[in-house]
CHARMM-style PDB file with segment names, atoms N, HN, CA, C and O in Angstrom:
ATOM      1  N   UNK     1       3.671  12.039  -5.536  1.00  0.00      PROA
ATOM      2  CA  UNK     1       3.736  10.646  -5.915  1.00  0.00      PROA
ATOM      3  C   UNK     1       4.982  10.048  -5.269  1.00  0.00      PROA
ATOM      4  O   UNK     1       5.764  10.882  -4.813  1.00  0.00      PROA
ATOM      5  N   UNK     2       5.270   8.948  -5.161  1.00  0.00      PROA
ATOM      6  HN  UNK     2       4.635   8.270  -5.533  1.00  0.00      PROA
ATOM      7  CA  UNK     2       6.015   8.008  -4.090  1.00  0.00      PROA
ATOM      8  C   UNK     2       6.944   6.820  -5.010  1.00  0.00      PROA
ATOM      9  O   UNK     2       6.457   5.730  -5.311  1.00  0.00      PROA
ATOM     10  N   UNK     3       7.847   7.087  -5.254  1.00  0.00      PROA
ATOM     11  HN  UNK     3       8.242   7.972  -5.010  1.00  0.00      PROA
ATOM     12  CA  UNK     3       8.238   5.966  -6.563  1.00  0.00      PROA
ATOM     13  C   UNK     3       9.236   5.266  -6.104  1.00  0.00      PROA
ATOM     14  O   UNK     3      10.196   5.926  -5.706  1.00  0.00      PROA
ATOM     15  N   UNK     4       9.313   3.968  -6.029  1.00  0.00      PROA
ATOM     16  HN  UNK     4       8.534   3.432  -6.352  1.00  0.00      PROA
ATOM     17  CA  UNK     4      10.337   3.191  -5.519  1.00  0.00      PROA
ATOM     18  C   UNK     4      11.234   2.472  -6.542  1.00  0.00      PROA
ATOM     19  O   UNK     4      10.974   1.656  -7.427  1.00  0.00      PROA
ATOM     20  N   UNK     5      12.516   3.114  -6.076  1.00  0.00      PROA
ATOM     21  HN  UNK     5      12.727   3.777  -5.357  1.00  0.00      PROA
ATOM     22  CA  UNK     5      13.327   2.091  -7.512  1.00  0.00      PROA
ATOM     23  C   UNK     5      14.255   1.733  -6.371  1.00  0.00      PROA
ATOM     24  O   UNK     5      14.565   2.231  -5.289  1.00  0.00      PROA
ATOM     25  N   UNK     6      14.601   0.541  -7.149  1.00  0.00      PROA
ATOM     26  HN  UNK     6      14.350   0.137  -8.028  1.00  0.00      PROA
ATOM     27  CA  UNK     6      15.892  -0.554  -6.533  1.00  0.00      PROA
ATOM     28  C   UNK     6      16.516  -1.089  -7.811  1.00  0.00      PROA
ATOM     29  O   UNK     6      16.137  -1.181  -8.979  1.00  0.00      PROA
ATOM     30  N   UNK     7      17.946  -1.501  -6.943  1.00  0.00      PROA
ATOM     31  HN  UNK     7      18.254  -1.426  -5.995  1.00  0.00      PROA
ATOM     32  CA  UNK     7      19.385  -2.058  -7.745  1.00  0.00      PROA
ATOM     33  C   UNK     7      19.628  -3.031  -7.184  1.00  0.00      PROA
ATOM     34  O   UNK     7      18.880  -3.574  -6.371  1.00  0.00      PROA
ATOM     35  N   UNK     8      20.710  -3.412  -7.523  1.00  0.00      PROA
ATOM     36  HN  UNK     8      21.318  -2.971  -8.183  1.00  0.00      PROA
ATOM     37  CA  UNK     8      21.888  -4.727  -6.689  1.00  0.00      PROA
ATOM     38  C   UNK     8      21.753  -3.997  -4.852  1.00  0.00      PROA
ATOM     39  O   UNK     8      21.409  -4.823  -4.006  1.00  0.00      PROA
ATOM     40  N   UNK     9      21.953  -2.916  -4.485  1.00  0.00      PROA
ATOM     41  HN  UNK     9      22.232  -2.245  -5.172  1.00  0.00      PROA
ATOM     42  CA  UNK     9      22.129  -2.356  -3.332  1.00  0.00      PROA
ATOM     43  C   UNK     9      20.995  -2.183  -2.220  1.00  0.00      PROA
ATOM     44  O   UNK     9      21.150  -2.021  -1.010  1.00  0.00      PROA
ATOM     45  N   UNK    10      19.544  -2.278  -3.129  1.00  0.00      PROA
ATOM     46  HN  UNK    10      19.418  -2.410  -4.112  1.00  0.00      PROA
ATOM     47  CA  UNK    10      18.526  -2.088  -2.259  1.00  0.00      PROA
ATOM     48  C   UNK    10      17.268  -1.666  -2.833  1.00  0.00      PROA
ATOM     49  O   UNK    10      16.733  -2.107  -3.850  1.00  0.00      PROA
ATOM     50  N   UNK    11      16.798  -0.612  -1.933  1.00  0.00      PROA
ATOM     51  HN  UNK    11      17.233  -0.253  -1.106  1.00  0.00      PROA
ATOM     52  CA  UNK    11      15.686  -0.084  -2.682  1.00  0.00      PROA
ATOM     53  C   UNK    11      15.602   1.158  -2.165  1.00  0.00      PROA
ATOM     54  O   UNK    11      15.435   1.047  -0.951  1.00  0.00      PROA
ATOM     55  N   UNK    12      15.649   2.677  -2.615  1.00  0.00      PROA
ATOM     56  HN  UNK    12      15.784   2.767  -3.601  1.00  0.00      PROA
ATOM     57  CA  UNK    12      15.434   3.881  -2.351  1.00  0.00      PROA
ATOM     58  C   UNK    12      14.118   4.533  -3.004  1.00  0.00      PROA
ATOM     59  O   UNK    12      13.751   4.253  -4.146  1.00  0.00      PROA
ATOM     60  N   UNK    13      13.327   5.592  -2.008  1.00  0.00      PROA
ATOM     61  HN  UNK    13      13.625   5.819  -1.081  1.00  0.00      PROA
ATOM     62  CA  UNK    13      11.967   5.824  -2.118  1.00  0.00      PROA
ATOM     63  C   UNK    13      11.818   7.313  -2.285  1.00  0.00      PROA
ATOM     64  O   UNK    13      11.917   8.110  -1.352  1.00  0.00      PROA
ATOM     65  N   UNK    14      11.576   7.629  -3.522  1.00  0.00      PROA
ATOM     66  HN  UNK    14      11.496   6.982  -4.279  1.00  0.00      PROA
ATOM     67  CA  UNK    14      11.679   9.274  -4.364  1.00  0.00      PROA
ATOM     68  C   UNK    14      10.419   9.835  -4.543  1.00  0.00      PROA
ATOM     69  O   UNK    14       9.649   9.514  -5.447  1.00  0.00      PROA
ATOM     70  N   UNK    15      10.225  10.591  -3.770  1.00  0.00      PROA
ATOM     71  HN  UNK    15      10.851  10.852  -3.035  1.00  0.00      PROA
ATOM     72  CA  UNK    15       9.357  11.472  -3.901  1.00  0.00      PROA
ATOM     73  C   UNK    15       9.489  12.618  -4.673  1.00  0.00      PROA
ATOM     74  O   UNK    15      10.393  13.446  -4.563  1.00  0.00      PROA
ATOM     75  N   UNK    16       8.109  12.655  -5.843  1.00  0.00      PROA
ATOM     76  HN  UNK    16       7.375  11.982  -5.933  1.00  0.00      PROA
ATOM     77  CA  UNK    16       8.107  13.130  -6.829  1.00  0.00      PROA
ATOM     78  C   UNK    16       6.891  14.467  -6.735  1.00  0.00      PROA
ATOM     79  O   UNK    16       5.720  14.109  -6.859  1.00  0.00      PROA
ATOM     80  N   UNK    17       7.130  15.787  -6.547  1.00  0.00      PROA
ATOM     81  HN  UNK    17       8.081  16.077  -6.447  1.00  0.00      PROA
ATOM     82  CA  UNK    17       5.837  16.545  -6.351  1.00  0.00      PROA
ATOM     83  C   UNK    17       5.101  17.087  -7.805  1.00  0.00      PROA
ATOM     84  O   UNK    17       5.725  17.273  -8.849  1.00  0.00      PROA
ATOM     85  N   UNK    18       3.951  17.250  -7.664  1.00  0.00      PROA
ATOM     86  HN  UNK    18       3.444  17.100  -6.816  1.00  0.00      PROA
ATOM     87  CA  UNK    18       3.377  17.115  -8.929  1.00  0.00      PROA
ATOM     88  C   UNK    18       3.585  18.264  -9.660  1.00  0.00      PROA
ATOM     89  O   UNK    18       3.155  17.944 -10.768  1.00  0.00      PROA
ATOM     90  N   UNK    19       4.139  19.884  -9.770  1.00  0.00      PROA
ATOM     91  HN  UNK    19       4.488  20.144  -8.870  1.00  0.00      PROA
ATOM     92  CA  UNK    19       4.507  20.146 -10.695  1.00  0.00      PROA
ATOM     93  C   UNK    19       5.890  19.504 -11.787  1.00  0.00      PROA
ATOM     94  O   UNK    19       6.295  19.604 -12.945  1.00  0.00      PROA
ATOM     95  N   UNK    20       6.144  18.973 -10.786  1.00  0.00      PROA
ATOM     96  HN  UNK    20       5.815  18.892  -9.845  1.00  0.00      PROA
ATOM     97  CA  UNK    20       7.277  18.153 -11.341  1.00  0.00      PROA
ATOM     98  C   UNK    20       7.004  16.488 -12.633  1.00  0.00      PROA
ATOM     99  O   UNK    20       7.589  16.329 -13.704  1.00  0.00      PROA
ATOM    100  N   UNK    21       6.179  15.734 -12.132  1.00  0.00      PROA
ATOM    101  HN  UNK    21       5.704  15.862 -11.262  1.00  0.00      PROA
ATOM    102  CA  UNK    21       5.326  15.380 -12.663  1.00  0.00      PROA
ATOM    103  C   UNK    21       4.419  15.993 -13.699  1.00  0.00      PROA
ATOM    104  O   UNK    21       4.048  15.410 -14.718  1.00  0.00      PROA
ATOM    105  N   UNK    22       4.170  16.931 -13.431  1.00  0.00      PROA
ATOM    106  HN  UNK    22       4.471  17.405 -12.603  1.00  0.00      PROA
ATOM    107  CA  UNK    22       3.298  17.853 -14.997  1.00  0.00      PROA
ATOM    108  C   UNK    22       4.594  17.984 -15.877  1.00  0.00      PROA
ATOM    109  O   UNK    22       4.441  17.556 -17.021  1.00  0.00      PROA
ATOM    110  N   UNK    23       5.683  18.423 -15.620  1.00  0.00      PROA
ATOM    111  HN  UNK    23       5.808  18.771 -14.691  1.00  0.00      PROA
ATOM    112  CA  UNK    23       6.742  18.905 -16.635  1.00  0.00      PROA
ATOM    113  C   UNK    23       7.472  17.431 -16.490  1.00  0.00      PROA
ATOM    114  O   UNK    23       8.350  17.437 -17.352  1.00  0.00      PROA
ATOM    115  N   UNK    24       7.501  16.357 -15.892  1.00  0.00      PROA
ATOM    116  HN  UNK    24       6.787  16.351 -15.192  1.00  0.00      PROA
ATOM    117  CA  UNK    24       8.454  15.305 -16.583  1.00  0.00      PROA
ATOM    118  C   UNK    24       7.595  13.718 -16.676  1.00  0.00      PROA
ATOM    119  O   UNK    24       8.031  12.589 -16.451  1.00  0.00      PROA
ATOM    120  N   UNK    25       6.274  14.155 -17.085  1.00  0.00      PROA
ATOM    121  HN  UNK    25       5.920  15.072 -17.268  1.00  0.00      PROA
ATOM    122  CA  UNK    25       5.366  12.917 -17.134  1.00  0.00      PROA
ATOM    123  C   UNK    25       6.113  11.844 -17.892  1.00  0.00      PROA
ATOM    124  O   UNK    25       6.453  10.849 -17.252  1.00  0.00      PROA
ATOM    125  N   UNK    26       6.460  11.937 -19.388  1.00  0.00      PROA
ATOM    126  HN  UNK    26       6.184  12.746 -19.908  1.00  0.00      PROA
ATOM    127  CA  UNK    26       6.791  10.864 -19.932  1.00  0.00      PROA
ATOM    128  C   UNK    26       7.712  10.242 -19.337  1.00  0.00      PROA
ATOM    129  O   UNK    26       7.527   9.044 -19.123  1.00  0.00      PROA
ATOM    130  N   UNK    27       9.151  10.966 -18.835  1.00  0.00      PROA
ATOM    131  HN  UNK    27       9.301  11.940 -19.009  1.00  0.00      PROA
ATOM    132  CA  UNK    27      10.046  10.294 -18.181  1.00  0.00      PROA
ATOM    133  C   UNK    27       9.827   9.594 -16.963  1.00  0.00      PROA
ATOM    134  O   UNK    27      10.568   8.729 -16.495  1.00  0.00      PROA
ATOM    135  N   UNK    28       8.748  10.027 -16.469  1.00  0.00      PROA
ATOM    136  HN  UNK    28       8.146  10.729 -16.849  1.00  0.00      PROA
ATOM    137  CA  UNK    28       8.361   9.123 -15.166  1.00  0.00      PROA
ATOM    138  C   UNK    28       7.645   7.998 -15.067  1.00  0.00      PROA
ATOM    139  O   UNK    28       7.826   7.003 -14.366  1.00  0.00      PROA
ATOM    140  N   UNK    29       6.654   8.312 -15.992  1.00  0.00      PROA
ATOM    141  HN  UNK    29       6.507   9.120 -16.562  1.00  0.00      PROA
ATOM    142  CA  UNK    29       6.229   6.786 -16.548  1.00  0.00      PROA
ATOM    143  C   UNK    29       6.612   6.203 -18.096  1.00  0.00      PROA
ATOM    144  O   UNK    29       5.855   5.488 -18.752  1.00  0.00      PROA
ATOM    145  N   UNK    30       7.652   6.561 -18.437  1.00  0.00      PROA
ATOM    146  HN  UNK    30       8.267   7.143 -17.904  1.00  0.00      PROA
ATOM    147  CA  UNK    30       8.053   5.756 -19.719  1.00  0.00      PROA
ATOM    148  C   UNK    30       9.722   4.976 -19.642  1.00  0.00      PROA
ATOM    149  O   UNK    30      10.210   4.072 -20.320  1.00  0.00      PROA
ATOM    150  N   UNK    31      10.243   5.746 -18.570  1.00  0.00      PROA
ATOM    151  HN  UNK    31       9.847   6.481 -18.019  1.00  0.00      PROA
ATOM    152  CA  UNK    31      11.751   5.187 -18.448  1.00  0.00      PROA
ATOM    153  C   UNK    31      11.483   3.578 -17.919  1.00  0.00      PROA
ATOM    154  O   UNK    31      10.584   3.043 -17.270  1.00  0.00      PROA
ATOM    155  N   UNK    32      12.706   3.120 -18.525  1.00  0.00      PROA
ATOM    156  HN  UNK    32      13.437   3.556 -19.052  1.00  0.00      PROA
ATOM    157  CA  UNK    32      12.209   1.897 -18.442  1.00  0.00      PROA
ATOM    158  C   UNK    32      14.139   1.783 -17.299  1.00  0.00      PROA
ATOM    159  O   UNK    32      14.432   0.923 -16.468  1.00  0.00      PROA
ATOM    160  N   UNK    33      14.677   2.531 -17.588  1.00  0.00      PROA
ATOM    161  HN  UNK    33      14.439   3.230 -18.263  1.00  0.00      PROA
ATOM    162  CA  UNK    33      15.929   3.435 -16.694  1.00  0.00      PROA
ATOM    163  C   UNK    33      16.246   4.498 -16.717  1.00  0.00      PROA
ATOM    164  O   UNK    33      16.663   5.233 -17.612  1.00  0.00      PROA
ATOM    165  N   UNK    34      15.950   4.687 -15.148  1.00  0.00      PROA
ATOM    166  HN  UNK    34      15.611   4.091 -14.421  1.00  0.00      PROA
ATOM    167  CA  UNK    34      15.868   6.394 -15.017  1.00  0.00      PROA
ATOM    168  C   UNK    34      17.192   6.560 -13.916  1.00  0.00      PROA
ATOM    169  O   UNK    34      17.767   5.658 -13.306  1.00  0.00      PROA
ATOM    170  N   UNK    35      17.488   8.189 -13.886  1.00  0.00      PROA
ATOM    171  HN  UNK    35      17.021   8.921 -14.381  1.00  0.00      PROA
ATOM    172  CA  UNK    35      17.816   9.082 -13.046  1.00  0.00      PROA
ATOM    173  C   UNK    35      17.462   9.664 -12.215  1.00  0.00      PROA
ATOM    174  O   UNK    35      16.928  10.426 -13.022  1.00  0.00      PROA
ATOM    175  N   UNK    36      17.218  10.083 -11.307  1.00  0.00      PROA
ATOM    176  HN  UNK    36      17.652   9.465 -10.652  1.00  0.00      PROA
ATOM    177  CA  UNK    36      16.807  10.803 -10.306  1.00  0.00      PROA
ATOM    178  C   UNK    36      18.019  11.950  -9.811  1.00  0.00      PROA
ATOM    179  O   UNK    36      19.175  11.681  -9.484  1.00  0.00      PROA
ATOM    180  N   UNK    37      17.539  12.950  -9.852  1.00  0.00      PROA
ATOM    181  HN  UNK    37      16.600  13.168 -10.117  1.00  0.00      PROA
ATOM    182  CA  UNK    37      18.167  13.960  -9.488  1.00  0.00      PROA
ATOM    183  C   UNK    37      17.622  14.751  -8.461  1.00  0.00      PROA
ATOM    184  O   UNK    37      16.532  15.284  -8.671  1.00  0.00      PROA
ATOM    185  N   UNK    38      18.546  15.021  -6.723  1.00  0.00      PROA
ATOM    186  HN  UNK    38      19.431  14.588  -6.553  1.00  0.00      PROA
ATOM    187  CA  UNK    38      17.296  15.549  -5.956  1.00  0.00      PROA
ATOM    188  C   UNK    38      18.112  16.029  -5.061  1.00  0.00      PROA
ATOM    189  O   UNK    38      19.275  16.350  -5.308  1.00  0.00      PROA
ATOM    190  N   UNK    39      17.607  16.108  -4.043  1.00  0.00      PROA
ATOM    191  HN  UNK    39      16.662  15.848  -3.843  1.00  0.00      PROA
ATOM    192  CA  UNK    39      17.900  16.531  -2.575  1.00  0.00      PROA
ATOM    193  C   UNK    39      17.854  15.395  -1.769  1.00  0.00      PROA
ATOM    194  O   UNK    39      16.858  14.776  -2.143  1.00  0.00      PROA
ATOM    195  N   UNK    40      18.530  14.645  -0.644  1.00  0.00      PROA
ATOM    196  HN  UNK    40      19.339  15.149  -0.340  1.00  0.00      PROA
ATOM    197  CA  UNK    40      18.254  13.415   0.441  1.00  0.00      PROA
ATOM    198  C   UNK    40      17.204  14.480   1.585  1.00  0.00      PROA
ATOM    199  O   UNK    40      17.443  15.634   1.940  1.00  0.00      PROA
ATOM    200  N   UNK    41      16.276  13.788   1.878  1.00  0.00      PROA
ATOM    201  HN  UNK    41      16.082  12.850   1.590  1.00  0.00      PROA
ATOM    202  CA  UNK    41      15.569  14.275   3.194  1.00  0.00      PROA
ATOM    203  C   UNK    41      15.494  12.830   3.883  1.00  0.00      PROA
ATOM    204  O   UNK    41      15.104  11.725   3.505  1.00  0.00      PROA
ATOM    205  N   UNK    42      16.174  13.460   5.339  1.00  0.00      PROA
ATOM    206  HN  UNK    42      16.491  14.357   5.646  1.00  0.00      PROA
ATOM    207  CA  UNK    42      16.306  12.138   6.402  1.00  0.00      PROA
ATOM    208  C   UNK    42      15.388  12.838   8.195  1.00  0.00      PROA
ATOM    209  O   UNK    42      15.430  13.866   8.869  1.00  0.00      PROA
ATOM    210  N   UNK    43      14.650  11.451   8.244  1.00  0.00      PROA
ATOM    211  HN  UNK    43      14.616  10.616   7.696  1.00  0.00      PROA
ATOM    212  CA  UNK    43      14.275  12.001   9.286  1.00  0.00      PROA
ATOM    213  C   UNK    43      14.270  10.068  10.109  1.00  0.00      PROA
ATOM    214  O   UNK    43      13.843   8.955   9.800  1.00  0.00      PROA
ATOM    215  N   UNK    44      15.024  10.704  11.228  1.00  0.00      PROA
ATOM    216  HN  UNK    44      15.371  11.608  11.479  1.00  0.00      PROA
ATOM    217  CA  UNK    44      15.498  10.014  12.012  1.00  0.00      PROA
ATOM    218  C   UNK    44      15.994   8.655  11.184  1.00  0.00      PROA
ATOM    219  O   UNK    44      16.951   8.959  10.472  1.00  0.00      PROA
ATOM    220  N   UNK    45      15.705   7.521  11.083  1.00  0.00      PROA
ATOM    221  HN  UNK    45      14.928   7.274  11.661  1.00  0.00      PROA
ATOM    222  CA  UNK    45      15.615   6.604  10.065  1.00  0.00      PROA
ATOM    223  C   UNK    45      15.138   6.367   8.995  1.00  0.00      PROA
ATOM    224  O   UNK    45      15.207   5.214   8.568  1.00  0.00      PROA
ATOM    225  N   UNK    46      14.683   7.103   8.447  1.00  0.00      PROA
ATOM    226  HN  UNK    46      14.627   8.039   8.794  1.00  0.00      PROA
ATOM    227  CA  UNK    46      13.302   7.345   7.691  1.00  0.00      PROA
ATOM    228  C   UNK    46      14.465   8.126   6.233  1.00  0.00      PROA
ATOM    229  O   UNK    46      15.106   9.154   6.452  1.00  0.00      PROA
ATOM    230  N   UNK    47      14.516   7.437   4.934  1.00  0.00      PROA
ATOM    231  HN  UNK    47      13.995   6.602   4.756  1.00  0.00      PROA
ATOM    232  CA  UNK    47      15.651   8.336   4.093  1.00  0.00      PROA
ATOM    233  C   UNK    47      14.522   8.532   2.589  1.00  0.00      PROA
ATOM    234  O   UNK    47      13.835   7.674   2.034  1.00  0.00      PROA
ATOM    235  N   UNK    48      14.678   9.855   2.298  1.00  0.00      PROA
ATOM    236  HN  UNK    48      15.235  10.552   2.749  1.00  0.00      PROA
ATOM    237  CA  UNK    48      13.858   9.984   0.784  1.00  0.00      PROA
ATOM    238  C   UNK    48      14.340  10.879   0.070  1.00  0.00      PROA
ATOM    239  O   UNK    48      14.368  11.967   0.645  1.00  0.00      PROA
ATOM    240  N   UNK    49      14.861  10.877  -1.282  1.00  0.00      PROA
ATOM    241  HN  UNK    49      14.839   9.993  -1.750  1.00  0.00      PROA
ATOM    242  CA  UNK    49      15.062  11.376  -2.044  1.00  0.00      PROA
ATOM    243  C   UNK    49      13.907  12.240  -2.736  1.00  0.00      PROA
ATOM    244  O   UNK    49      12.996  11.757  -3.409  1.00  0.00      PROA
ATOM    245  N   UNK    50      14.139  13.922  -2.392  1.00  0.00      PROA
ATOM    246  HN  UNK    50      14.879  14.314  -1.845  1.00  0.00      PROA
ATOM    247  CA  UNK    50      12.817  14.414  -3.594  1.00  0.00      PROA
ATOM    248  C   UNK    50      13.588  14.808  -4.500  1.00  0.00      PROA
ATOM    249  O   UNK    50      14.530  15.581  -4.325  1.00  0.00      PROA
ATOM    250  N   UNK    51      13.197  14.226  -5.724  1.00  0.00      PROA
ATOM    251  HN  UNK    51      12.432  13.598  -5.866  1.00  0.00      PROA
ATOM    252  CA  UNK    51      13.573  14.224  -6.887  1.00  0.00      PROA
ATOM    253  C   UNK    51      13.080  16.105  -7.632  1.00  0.00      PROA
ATOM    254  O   UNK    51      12.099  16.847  -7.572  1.00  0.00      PROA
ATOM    255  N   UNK    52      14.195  16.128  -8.148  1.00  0.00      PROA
ATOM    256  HN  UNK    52      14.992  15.525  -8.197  1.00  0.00      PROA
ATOM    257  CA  UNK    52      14.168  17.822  -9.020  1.00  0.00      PROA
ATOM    258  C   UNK    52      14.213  17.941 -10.630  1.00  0.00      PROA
ATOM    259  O   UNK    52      14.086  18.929 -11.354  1.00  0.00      PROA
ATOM    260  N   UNK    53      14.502  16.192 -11.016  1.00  0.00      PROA
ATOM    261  HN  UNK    53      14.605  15.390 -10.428  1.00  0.00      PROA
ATOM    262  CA  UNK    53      14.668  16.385 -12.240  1.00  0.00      PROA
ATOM    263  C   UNK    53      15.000  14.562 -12.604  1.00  0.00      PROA
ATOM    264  O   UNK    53      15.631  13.895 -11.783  1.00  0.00      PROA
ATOM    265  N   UNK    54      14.657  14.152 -13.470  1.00  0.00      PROA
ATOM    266  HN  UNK    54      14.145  14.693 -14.137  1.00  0.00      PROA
ATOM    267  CA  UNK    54      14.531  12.932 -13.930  1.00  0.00      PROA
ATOM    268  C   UNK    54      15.109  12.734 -15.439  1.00  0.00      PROA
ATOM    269  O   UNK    54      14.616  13.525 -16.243  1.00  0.00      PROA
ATOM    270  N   UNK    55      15.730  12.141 -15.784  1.00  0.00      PROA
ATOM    271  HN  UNK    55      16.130  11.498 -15.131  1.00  0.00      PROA
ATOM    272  CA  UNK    55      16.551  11.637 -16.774  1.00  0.00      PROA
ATOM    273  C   UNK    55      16.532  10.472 -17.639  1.00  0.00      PROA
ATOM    274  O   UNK    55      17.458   9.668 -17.535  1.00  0.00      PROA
ATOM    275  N   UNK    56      15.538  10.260 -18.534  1.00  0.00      PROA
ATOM    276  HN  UNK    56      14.786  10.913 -18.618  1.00  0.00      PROA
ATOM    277  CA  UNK    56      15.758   7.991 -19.164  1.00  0.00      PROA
ATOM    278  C   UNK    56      16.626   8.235 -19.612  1.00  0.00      PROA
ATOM    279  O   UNK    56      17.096   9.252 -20.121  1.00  0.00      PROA
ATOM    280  N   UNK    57      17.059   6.858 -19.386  1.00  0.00      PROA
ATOM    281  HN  UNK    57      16.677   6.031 -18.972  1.00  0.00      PROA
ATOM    282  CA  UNK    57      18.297   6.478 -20.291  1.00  0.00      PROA
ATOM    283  C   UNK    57      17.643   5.421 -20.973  1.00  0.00      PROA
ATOM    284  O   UNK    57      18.500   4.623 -21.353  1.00  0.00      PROA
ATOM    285  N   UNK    58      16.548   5.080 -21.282  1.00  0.00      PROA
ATOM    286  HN  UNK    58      15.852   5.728 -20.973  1.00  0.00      PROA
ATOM    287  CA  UNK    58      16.349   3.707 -21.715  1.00  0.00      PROA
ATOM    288  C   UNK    58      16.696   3.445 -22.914  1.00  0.00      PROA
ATOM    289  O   UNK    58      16.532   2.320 -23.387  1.00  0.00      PROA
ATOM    290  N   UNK    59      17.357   4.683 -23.754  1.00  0.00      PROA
ATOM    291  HN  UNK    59      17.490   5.597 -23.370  1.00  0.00      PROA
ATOM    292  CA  UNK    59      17.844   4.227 -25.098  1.00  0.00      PROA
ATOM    293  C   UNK    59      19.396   3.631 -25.342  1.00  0.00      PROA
ATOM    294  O   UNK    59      20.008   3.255 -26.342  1.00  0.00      PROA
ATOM    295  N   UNK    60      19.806   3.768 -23.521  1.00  0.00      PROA
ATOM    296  HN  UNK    60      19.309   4.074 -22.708  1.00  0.00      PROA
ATOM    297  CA  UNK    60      21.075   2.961 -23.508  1.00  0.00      PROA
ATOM    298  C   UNK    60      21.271   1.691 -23.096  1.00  0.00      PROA
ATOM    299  O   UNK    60      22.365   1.141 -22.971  1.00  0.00      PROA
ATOM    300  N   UNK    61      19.760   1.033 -22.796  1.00  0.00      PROA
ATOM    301  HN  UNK    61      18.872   1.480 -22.897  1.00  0.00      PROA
ATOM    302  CA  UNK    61      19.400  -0.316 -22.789  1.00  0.00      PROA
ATOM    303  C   UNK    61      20.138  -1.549 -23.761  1.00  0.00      PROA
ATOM    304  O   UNK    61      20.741  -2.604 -23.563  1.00  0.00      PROA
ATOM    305  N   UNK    62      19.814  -0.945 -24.616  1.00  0.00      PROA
ATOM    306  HN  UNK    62      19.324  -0.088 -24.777  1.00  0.00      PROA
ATOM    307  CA  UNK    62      20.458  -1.547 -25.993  1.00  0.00      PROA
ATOM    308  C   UNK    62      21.828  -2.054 -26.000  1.00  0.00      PROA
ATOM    309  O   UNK    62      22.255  -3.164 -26.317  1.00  0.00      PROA
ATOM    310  N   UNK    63      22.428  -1.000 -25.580  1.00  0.00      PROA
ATOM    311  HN  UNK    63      22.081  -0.098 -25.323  1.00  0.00      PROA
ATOM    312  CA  UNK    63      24.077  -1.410 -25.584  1.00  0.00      PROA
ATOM    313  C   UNK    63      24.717  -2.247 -24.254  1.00  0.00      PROA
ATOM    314  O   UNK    63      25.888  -2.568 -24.052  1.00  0.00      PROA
ATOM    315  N   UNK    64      23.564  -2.470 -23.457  1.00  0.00      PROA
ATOM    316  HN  UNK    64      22.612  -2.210 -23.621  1.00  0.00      PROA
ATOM    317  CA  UNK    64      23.825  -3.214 -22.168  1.00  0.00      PROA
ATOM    318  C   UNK    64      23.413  -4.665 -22.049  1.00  0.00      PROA
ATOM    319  O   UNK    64      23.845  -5.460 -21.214  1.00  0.00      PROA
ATOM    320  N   UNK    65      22.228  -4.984 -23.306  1.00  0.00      PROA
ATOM    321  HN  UNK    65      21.877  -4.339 -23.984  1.00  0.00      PROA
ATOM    322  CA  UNK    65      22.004  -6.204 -23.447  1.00  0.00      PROA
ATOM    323  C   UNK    65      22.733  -6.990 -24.159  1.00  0.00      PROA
ATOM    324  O   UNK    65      23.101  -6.736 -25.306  1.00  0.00      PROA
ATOM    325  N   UNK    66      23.089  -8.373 -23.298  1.00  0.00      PROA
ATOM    326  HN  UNK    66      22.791  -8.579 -22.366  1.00  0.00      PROA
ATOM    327  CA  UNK    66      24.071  -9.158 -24.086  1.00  0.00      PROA
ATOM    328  C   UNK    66      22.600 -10.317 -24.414  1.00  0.00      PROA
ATOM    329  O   UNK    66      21.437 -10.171 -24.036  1.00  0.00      PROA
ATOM    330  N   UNK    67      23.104 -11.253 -25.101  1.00  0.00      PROA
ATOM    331  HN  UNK    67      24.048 -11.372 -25.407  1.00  0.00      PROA
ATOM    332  CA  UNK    67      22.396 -12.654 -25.889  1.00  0.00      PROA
ATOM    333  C   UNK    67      22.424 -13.401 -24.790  1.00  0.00      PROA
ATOM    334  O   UNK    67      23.193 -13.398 -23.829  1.00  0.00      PROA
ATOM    335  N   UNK    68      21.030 -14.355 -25.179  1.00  0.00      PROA
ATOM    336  HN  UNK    68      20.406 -14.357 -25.960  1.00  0.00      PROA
ATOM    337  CA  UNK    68      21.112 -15.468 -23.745  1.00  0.00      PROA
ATOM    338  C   UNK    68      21.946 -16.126 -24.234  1.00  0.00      PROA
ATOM    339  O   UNK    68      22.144 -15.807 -25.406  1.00  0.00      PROA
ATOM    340  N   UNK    69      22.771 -17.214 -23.750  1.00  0.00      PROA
ATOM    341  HN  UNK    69      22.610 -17.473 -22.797  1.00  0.00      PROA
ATOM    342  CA  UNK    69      23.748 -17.773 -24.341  1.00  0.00      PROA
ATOM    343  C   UNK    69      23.481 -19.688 -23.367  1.00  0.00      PROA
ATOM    344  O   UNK    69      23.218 -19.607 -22.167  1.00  0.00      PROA
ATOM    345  N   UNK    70      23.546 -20.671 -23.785  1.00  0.00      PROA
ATOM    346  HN  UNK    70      23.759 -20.737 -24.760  1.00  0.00      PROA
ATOM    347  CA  UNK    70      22.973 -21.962 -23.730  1.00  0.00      PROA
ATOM    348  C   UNK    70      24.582 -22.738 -23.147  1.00  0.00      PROA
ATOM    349  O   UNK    70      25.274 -23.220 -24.044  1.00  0.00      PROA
ATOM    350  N   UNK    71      25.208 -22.852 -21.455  1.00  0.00      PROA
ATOM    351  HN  UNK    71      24.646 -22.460 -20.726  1.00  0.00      PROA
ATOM    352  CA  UNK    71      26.160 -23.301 -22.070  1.00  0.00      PROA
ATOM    353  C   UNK    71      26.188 -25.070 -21.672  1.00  0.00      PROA
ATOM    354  O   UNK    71      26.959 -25.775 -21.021  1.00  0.00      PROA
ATOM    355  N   UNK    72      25.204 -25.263 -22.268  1.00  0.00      PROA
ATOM    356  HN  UNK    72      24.578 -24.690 -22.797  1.00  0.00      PROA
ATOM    357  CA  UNK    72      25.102 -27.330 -22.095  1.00  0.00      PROA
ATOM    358  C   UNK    72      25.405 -27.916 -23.122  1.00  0.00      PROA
ATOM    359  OT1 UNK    72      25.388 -29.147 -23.158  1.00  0.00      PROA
TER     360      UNK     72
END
């Protein structure tokens, strides 16, 4: 599987192989913010992270959201 996450910096493209996926399904489709933990594979221009292990944090969402705040 082929998973693209991006930040403020860009967008990096993690390749995920499917025993890996059998043992970290929820985290891969339930993080709503994840980790990626891997190896870089570069070929010529071409850059991909295969991921070895995946991490949510989405229960630290919480402490990162501030209030919309109105200032008119």
């Amino acid at each position: 599987m082929f998973v693209t996450l991006e930040d403020e910096t860009g967008t990096t493209n993690v390749i995920v192989w499917n025993r890996l996926i059998e043992k970290q399904q929820r985290e891969l489709l339930g993080a709503r913010l994840l980790t990626v933990y891997g190896v870089w594979q570069r070929e010529v221009e071409v850059k991909h992270l295969v991921a070895r292990r995946l991490v949510d944090h989405t229960r630290l969402l919480g402490s990162l959201m501030v209030e919309s705040r109105d200032f008119h």
